[in-house]
N, C-alpha and C positions, 0 to 999 in steps of 0.2 A: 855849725853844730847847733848853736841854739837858735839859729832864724829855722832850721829844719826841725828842730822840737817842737819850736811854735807852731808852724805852719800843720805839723800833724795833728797837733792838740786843736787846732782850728776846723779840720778836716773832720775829725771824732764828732766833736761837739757841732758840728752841721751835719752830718749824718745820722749822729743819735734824735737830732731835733727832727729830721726827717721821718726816722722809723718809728718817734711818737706822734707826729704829726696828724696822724689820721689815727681818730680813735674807733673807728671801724676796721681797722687792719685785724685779720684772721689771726689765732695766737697760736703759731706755729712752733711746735719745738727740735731745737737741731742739736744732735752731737757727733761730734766728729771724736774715731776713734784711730788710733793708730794700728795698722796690723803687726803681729811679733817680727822681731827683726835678730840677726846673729848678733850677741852678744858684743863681737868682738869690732861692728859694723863701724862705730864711729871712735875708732880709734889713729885711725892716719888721716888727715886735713885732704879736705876735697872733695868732688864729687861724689854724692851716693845717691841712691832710687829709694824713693819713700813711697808707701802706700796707707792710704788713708782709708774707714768706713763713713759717709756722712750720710747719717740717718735722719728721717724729714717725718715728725709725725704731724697729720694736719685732723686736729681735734672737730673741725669745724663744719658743716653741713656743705659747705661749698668747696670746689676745686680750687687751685692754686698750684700754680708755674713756675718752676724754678726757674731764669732766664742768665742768671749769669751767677758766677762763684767770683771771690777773690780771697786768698789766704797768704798770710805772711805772718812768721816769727816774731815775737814780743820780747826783745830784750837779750840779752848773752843765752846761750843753751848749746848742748854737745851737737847742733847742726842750727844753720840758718835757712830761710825758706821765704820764697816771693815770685808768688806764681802771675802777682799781677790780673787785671781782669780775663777769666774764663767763662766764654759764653759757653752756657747748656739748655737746654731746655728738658727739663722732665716734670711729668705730671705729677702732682701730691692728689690721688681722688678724697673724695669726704670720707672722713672719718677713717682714715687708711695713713698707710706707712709706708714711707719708701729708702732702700738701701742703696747707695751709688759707690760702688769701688773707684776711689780716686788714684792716680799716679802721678810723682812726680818727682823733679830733681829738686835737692838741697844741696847744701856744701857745709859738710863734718867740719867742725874746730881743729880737731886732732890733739893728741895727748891724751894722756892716761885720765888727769882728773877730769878734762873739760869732755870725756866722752861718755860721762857718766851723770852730767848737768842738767837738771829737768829743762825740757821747751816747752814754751809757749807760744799757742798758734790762736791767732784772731783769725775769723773769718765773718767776711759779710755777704749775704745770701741777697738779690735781688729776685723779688717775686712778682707776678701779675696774677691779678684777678679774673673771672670772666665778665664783671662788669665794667675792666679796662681801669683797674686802679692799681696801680704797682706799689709795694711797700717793700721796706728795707730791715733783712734783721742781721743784728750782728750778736758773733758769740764767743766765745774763749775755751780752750781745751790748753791742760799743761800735761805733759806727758811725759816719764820717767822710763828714759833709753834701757 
């Protein structure tokens, strides 16, 4: 347990050095929303279908590539989530915005209290440029079932 804290805490902290790393990276903004779900969804343990909105606004005069997603759950909440790397490619043009309906399976806690738990979802976006420079952004959305 704590050699797998570490090793994620090592993981973070090389990745965030990544996505500062180039202080010419395009200053991209993401939010990921959850779509409405039955109320009653995460009240028995197991699998459930989640749907995500992640919206990409690219402020910047240049194009930019989404080329992979990864999202996973931060901590106890009434579902857990880990999609693991997802390649995509979608275009962000200059100065434009773009919506992507995500789907995906989690697994409910189940119970009364734990289906009512805020989650929290990290996500890291991997981008390309067209001058062939990839950067890395990550974000966090908590979300109230």
């Amino acid at each position: 347990m704590r050699a797998s804290f570490a090793a994620a805490a090592v993981l973070l902290i090389a990745l965030s050095g990544f996505a500062s790393s180039s202080s010419d990276a395009p200053k991209i903004d993401i939010r990921l929303a959850q779509t409405s779900m039955p109320v009653d969804t995460f009240y028995f343990r197991g699998p459930v279908s989640l749907q995500y909105q992640l919206t990409i606004a690219n402020p910047t005069s240049q194009q930019v590539t989404l080329r992979r997603l990864d999202l996973s759950t931060v901590g106890p909440g009434a579902y857990s989530l880990r999609t693991g790397a997802t390649p995509i490619t979608r275009t962000i043009r200059p100065n434009g915005t773009t919506t992507i309906t995500l789907s995906t399976w989690g697994r409910a806690s189940g119970g009364d209290l734990r289906s009512e738990e805020p989650v929290t979802v990290r996500g890291i976006a991997y981008f390309d440029t067209p001058n062939g420079r990839g950067f890395v952004r990550q974000f966090i959305e908590t979300f109230n079932p």
